[in-house]
ZAMARGU-4260 file (C-alpha; in steps of 0.2 Angstrom, whole numbers, plus 5000, padded with zeros to 4 digits):
<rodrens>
0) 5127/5177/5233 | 5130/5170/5216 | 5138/5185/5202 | 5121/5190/5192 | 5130/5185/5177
5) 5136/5167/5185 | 5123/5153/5182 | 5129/5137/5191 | 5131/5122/5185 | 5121/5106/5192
10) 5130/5093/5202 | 5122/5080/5189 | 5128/5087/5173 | 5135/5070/5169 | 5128/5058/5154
15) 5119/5046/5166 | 5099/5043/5166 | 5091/5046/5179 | 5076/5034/5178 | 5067/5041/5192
20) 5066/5059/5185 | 5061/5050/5166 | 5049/5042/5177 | 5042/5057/5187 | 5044/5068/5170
25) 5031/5050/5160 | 5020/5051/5175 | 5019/5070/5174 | 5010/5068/5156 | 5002/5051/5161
30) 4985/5060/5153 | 4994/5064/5134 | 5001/5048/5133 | 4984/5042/5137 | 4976/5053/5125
35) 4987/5045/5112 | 4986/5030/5117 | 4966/5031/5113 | 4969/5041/5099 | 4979/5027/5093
40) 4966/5011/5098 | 4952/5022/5089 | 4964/5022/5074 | 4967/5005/5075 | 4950/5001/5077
45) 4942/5008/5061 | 4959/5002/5053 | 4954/4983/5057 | 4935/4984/5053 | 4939/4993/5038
50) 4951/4983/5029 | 4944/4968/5019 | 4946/4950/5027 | 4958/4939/5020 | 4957/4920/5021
55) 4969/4906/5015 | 4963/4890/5009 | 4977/4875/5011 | 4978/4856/5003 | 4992/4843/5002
60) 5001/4835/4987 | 5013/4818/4989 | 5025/4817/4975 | 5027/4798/4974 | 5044/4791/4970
65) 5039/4778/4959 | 5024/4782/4946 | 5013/4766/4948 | 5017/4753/4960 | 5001/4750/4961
70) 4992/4734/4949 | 5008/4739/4938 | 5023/4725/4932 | 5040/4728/4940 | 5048/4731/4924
75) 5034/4745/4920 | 5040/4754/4937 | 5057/4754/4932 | 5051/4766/4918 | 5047/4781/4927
80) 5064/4783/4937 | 5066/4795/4953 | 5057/4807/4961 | 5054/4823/4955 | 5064/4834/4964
85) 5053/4846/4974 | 5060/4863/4969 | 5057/4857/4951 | 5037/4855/4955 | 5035/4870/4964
90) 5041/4879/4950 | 5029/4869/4939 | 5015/4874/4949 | 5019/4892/4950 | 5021/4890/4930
95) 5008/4900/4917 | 5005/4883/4910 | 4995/4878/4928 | 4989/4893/4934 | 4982/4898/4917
100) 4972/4883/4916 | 4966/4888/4934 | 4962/4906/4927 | 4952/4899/4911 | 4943/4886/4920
105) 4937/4897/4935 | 4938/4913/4923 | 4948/4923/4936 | 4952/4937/4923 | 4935/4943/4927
110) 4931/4956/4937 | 4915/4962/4946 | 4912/4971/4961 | 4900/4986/4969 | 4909/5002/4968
115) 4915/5005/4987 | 4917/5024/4995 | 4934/5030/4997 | 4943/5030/5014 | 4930/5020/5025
120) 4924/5011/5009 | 4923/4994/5015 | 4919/4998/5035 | 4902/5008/5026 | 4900/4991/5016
125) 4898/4979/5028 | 4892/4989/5043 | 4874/4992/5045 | 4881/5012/5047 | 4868/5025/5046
130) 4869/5037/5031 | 4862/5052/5026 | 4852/5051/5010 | 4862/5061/5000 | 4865/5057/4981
135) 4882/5057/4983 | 4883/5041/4992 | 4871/5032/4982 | 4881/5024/4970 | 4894/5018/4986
140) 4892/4998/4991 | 4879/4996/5004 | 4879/4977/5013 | 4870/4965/5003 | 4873/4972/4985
145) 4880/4959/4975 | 4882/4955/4957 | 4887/4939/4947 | 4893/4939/4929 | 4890/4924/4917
150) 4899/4931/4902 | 4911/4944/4897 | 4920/4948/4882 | 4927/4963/4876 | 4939/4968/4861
155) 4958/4968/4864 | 4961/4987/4868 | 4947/4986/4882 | 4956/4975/4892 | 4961/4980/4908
160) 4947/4997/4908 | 4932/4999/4919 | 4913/4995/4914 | 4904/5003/4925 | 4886/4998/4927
165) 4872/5006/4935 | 4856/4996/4943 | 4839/5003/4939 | 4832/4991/4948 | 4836/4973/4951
170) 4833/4966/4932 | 4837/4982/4925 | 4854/4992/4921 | 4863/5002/4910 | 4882/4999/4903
175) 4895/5012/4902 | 4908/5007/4890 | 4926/5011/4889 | 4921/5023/4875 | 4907/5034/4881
180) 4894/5023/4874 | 4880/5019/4887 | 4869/5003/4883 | 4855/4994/4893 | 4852/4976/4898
185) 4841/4965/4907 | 4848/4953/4920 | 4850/4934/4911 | 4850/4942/4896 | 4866/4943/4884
190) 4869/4959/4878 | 4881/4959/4861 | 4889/4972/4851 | 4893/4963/4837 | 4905/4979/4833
195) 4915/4980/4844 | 4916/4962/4848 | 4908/4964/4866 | 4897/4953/4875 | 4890/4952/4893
200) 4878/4944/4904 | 4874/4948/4920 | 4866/4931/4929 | 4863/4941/4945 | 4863/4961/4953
205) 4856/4966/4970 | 4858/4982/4974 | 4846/5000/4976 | 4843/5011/4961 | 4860/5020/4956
210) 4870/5008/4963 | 4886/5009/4952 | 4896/4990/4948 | 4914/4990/4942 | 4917/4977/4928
215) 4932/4976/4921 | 4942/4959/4909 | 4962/4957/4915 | 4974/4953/4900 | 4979/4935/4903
220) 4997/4940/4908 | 4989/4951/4924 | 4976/4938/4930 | 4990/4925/4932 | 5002/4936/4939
225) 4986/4942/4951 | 4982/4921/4955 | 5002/4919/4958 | 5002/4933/4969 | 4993/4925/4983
230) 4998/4906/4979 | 5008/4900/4988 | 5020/4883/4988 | 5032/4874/5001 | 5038/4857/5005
235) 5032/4851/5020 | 5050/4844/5029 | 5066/4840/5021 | 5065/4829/5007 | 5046/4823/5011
240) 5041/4825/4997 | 5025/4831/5003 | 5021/4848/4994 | 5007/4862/5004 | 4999/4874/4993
245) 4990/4889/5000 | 4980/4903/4992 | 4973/4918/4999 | 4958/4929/4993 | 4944/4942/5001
250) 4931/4927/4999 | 4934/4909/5007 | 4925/4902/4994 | 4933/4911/4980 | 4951/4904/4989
255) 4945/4885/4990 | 4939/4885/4972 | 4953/4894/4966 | 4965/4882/4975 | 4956/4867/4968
260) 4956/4871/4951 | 4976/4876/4951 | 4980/4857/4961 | 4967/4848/4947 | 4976/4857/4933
265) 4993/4854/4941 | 4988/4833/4942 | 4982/4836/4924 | 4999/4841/4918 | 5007/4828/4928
270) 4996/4815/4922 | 4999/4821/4902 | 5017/4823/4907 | 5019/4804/4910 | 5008/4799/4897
275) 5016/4810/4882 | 5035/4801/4892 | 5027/4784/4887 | 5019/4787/4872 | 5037/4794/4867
280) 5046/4779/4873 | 5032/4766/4863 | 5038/4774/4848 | 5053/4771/4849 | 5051/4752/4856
285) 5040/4750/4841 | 5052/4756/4830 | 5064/4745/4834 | 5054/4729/4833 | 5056/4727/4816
290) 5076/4726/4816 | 5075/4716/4831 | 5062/4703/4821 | 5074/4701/4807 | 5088/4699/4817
295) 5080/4684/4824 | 5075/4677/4806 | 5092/4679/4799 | 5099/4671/4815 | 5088/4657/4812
300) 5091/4656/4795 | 5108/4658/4796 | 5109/4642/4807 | 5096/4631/4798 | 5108/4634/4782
305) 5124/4631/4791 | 5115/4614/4800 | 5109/4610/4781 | 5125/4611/4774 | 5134/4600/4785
310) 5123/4589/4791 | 5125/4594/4806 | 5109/4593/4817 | 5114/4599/4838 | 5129/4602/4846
315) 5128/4588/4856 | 5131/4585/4874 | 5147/4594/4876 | 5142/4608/4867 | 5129/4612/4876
320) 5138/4611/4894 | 5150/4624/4886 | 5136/4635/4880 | 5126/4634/4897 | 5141/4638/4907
325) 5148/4653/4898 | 5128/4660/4897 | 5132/4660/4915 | 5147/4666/4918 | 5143/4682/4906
330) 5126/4683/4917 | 5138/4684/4934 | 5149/4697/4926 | 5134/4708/4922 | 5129/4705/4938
335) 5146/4709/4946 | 5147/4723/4937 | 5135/4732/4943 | 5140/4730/4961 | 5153/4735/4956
340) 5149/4753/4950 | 5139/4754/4967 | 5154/4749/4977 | 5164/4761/4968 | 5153/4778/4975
345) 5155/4769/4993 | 5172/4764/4993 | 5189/4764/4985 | 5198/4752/4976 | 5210/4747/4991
350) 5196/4742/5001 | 5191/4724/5005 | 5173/4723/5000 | 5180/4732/4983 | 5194/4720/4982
355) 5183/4705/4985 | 5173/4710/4971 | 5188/4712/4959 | 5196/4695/4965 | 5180/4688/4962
360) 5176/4696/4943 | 5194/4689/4939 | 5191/4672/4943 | 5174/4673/4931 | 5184/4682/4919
365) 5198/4668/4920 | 5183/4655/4919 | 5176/4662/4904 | 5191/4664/4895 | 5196/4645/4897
370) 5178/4641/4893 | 5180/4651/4874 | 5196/4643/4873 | 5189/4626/4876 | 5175/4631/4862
375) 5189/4636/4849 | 5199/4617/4852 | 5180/4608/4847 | 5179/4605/4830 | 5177/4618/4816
380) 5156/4610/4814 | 5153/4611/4832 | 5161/4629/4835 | 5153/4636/4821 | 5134/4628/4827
385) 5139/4634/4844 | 5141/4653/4838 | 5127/4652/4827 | 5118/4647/4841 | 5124/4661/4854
390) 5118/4675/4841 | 5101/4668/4838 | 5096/4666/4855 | 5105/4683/4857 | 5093/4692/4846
395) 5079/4682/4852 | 5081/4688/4871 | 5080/4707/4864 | 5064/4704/4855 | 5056/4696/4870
400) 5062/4712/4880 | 5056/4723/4865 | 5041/4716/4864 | 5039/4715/4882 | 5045/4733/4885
405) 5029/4738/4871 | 5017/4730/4880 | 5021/4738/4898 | 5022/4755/4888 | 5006/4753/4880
410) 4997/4749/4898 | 5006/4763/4904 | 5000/4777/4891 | 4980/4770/4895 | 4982/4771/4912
415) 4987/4790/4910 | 4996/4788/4929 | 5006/4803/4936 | 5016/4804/4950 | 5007/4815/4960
420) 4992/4813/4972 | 4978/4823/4980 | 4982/4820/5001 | 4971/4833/5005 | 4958/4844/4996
425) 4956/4862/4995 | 4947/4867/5011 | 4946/4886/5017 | 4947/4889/5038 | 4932/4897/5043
430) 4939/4912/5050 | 4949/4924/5041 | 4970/4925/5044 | 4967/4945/5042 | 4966/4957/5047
435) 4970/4950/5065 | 4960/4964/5073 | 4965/4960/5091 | 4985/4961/5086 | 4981/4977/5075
440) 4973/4983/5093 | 4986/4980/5103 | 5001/4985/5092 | 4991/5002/5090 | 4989/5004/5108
445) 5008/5002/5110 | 5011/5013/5098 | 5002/5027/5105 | 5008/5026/5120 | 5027/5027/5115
450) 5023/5038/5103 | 5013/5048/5118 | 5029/5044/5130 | 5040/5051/5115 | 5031/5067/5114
455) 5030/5070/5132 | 5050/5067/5136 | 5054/5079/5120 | 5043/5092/5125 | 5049/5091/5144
460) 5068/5093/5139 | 5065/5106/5125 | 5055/5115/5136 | 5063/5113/5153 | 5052/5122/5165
465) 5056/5130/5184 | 5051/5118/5193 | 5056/5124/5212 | 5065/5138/5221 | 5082/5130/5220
470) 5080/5133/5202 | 5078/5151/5204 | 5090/5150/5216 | 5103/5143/5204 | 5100/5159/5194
475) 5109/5169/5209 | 5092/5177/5214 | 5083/5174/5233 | 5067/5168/5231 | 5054/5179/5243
480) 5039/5166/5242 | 5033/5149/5232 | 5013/5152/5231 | 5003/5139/5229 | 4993/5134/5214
485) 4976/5144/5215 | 4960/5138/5204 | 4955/5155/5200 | 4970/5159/5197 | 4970/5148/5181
490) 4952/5151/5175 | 4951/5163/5161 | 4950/5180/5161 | 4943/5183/5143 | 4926/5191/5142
495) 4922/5191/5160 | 4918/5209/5168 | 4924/5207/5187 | 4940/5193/5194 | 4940/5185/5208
500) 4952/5192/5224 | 4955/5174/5235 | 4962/5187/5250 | 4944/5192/5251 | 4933/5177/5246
505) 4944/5163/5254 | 4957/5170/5268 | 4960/5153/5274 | 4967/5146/5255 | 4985/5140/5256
510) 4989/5155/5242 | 4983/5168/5254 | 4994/5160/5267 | 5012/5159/5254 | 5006/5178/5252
515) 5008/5182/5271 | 5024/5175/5269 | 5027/5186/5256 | 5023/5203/5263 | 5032/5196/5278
520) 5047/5196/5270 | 5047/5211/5256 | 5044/5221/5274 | 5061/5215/5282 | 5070/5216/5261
525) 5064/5234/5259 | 5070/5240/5274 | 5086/5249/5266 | 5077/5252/5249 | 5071/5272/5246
530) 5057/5272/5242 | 5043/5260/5250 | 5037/5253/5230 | 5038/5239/5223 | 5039/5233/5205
535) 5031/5216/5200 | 5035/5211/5181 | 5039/5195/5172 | 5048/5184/5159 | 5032/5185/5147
540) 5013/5185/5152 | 5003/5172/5159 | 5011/5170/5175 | 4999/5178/5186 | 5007/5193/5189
545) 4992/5203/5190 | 4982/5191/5202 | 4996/5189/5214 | 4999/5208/5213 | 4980/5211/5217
550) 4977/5197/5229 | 4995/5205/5240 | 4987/5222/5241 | 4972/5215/5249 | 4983/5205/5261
555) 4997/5222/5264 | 4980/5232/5268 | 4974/5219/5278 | 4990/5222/5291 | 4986/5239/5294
560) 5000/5245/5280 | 4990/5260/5269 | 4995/5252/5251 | 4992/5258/5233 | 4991/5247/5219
565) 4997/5253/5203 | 4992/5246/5184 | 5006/5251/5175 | 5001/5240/5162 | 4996/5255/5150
570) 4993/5242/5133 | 4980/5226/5142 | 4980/5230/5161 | 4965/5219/5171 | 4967/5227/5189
575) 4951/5236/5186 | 4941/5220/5184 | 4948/5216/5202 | 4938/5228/5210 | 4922/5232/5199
580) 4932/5249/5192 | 4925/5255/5172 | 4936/5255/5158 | 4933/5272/5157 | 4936/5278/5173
585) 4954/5288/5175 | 4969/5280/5178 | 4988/5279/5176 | 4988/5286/5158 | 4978/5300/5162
590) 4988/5306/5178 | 5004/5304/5168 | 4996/5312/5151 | 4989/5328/5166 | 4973/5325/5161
595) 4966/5318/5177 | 4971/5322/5194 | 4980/5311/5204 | 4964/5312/5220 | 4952/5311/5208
600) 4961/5293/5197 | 4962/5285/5213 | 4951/5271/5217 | 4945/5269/5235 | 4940/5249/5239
605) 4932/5243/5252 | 4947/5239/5262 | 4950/5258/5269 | 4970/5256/5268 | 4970/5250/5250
610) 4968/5263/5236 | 4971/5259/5217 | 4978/5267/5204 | 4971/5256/5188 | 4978/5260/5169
615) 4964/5271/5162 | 4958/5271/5143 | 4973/5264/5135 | 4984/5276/5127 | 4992/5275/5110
620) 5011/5279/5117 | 5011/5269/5133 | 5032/5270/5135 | 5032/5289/5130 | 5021/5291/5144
625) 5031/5284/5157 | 5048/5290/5152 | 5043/5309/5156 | 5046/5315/5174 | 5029/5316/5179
630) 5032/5296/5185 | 5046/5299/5196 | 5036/5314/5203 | 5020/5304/5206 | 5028/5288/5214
635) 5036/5303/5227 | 5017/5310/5231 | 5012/5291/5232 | 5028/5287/5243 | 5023/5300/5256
640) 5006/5296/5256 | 5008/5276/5257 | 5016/5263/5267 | 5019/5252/5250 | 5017/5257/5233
645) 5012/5238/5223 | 5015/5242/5202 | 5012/5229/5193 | 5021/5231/5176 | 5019/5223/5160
650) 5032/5207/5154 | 5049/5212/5153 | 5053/5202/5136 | 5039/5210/5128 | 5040/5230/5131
655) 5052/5242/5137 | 5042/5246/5151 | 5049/5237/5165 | 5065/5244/5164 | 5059/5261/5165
660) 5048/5258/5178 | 5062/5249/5187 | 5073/5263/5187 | 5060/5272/5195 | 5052/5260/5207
665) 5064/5256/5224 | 5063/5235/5222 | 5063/5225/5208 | 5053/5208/5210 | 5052/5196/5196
670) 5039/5181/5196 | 5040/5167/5186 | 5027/5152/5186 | 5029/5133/5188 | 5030/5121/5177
675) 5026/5136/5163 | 5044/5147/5163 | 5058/5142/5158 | 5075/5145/5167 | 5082/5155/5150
680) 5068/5165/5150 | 5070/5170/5168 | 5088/5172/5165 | 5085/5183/5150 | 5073/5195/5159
685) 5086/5197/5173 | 5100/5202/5161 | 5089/5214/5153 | 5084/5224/5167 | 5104/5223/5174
690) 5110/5228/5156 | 5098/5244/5161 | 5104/5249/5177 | 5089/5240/5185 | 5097/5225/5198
695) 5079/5212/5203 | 5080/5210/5223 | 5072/5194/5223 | 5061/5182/5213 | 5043/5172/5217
700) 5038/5156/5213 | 5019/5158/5207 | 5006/5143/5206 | 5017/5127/5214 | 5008/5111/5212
705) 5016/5099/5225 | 5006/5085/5214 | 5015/5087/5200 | 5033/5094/5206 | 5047/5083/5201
710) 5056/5074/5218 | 5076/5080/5207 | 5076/5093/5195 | 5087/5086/5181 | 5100/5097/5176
715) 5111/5100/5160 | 5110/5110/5145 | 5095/5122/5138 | 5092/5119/5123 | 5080/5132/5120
720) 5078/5150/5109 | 5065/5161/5116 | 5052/5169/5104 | 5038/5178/5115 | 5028/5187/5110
725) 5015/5200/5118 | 5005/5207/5109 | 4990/5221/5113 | 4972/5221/5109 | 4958/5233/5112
730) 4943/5226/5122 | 4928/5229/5117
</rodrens>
């Protein structure tokens, strides 16, 4: 047999899970995790119906690369350059410039709303819920109260504080201003105080009488910053140039209007954006025509005088070949020229589409030199009417593009055309995008469970309870019986004047039958013990001791053995309740105290071979009692009178009692319960008792469940500290 101070270790003491014992241990508590699991759904539940709805109203913006292609000259296009980048717009629509205009046109910065009931506020306001009529609740929203405003101003330093307003009826209320002031108005009416620079007008309330409404004006900064919050802006694709705005608010209406005004104020901009870039650039067009004008008249001028002075009337024939083939060489070099700065981001220089191109502006550039040098061998006349010439239509070519440029400009600031365009218009989707009452369901279900599952596994390994023999047996004590789980064993005992004995009401239950085993067995382990009684005592209470103790007496008398049950449990013993004894009658404190005689405290049943031996009016020094000699001189007198001598004592980590009664007793039997004691505090009990002298012959497994015993018993470490406590109360 294993050393009483030797606990052995479990084969699997290793770091491995066992997933079947996680799985016997989850299917063990299978009706907590449930219970939160429902917990959680019902949580869930009143979360979802009680948070406000949420919906998103969505349109669609194209920023166009070119500003107006459409019914517009070429040149006029050319004006308006690329695309907008999209970051750029995005940042533009989030601006305070846009959304302020939004704020001010749909007057955002008001606020007006029926004052809702903490908690479940909302549920109560849009559920048909019935309430009791109490004045308390009378001024909470109820569905259908509702309230519009059609004007509100207030002075600076009521920005941002509450008007509260209370209906009288539904043309009737009363005003409480920020300063204590209370006023009274009429629905459609404006009410003005011209003092404080206030003015109001309600357009329409519904709501009962004392209904309170919440008014309250937003500083400009904090209604934008409110409108911002739930705007939202994202480019469609990757350089699509096709811009999505969104905006989400408790009312679908509310987020389509509110979206609308902030993509007509954003086009508004746009629009006044283009217009002010051509305005600005008809200004300085216009302001150059002048210059340009006279550089034309002096041109002209300066050829007439020149053609006057020498009589000089054209340039003649090959004059003009020169003039119109260098016109077109300079025209081909501008021309090249500007390939060439594209071919220069393409290519490099050694490459031969960029060495074509340089080969080919040489030979103009050779061309055009021989051409000038052509020009300076004409005659002095000639050359000079061919310069002359050159400037004047020179200057003459900018004013016709000046002029040209003023008149796409001027077409450009009256169409007022941005580059921006509606593709789709505000729309809201009919049903909300939260809550998502289904998801919020099933997320809370999930996290019920776990949290369930969590709590079941952590109280299973803190609380690591006997679970079968071989645990017992792993404490190096024999086990003399498991008993079966008995319903009446578990029923409470509070209040009720007479308990049940199974041995008697049901012989044929399998707890009757685990104790027939029993007495079996404590016949053969007592042979060598000296005297014939036994001691039953436990870890801490609510193990059963007493049934079991009352219940084996029946069955010991049944086979013939003359037995005497013993209630030794002087502070809350219940033996007397097994057999209809009174409180009053004498007992084990009075035998012991020498006020009763021992024939006359002794019980007779109705089983002639059982007699009992109950408590007795609780004394105030129960362990003073039994530490005097009169006990070891009763249990002798029983001891010759009686075949077994049952004493059920009180929990050894509890009282001192025990042990004493050990010492006395000739076997020590410890009981523990399944599923309930732990193996610490078994093992405690047993060092306690040892530590006094008092060695336990054996243990008993009390109420086995086979439904819920585990298939291993997982080992390792007890963490665990044990704290009983046992207290004793008088009955009444």
């Amino acid at each position: 047999m294993t050393s009483p101070q030797q606990v052995p270790q479990d084969a699997n003491t290793d770091d491995e899970i066992d997933l079947l014992d996680l799985a016997v241990r989850v299917w063990q508590a299978k009706f907590l995790i449930l219970s939160f699991g429902f917990v959680a759904a019902v949580f869930g539940l009143i979360y979802s119906f009680n948070t406000p709805p949420t919906y998103e109203a969505n349109s669609l913006l194209q920023l166009e690369e070119k500003s107006n292609q459409l019914g517009l000259p070429e040149g006029l296009a050319d004006l308006s350059g690329d695309s907008p980048r999209a970051v750029t717009e995005i940042e533009i629509i989030k601006s305070r410039l846009v959304v302020g205009r939004a704020v001010s046109r749909l007057n955002l910065d008001w606020r007006a709303a029926p004052l809702t009931a903490p908690a479940l506020g909302h549920l109560i306001a849009t559920q048909d819920i019935p309430l009791p009529d109490w004045d308390v609740l009378q001024p909470y929203m109820r569905p259908g109260d509702a309230i519009r405003l059609d004007l509100l101003d207030v002075p600076p330093d009521w920005l941002g504080q509450d008007i509260y307003l209370t209906a009288r009826d539904t043309e009737r209320y009363d005003l409480e201003l920020p300063n204590g002031e209370i006023v009274k108005g009429r629905v459609g009416e404006t009410l003005i105080n011209e003092e404080r620079d206030f003015s109001v007008r309600v357009g329409h309330l519904s709501g009962d009488p004392g209904r309170i409404f919440v008014i309250r004006q937003l500083p400009d900064t904090a209604a934008i910053a409110h409108v911002r919050e739930g705007l939202g802006v994202s480019e469609q694709g990757r350089n699509s140039g096709i811009l999505r705005l969104t905006y989400t608010a408790g009312d679908p209406e509310t987020a389509r209007q509110t979206l609308d005004a902030i993509a007509q104020a954003y086009l508004g901009q746009n629009a006044d954006r283009s217009a002010a870039e051509a305005e600005s650039s008809l200004e300085f067009v216009e302001s150059q025509l002048p210059d340009a004008r006279s550089a034309v008249q002096e041109a002209e001028a300066a050829l007439n005088s020149f053609r006057e002075k020498e009589q000089a009337i054209d340039l003649g024939s090959e004059g003009e070949a020169l003039l119109t083939q260098i016109r077109s060489l300079e025209s081909e070099l501008l021309d090249i020229e500007g390939l060439e700065e594209e071919l220069a981001e393409r290519f490099t220089r050694s490459h031969p589409e960029y060495q074509r191109l340089l080969a080919n502006k040489a030979r103009l550039e050779e061309r055009l030199a021989s051409l000038r040098e052509e020009v300076r061998g004409l005659p002095s006349t000639q050359r000079e009417v061919l310069n002359l010439t050159r400037e004047l239509e020179l200057a003459q070519e900018v004013y016709a593009q000046l002029r040209t440029r003023a008149q796409e400009l001027q077409v450009l600031r009256a169409s007022n055309i941005g580059n921006v365009r509606v593709i789709d218009t505000a729309r809201t989707a009919q049903n909300p995008i939260a809550p998502r009452k289904s998801l919020i369901l099933a997320l809370s279900v999930v996290i019920g469970l776990l949290t369930g599952t969590a709590v079941a596994l952590t109280k299973s390994y803190l609380r690591n309870s006997i679970m079968g023999s071989e645990d017992l047996e792993q404490l190096g004590l024999p086990v003399f019986a498991t008993l079966n789980h008995c319903e009446a064993a578990s029923t409470s005992n509070k209040g009720k004047k007479r308990l049940p004995l199974v041995a008697l009401e049901d012989p044929e239950h399998l707890f009757v039958e685990g104790l027939r085993s029993l007495r079996t067995g404590l016949h053969f382990g007592m042979l060598d013990a000296d005297t014939h009684s036994i001691v039953l005592t436990s870890p801490a209470p609510g193990v059963g001791k007493s049934f079991l103790s009352a219940n084996l007496a029946v069955v010991a008398a049944q086979a013939g053995q003359k037995v005497c049950l013993i209630d030794a449990d002087m502070r809350r013993g219940q033996q007397r309740k097994y057999f209809g004894l009174d409180r009053r009658h004498a007992g084990l404190a009075q035998v012991l105290a020498r006020d009763s005689a021992l024939d006359a405290a002794l019980a007779e049943t109705p089983n002639e071979n059982l007699s009992v031996l109950a408590s007795g009016p609780f004394p105030p020094n129960p362990s003073e009692l039994l530490m005097r000699q009169d006990l070891l001189d009763l249990l002798k007198k029983l001891d010759e009178r009686f075949d077994l001598i049952i004493i059920d004592a009180p929990p050894v980590l509890a009282v001192t009692d025990p042990v004493v009664l050990g010492r006395a007793g000739g076997t020590t039997i410890g009981v523990a319960r399944f599923n309930a004691t732990h193996p610490q505090e078994f093992l405690a009990m047993k060092k306690t008792l040892e530590t006094s002298g008092v060695k336990m012959a054996g243990a008993i497994l009390n109420g086995y469940d086979p439904r819920v015993a585990r298939g291993r018993h997982g080992g390792g470490k007890y963490g665990y500290a044990y704290n009983a406590r046992y207290s004793y109360k008088s009955e009444s």
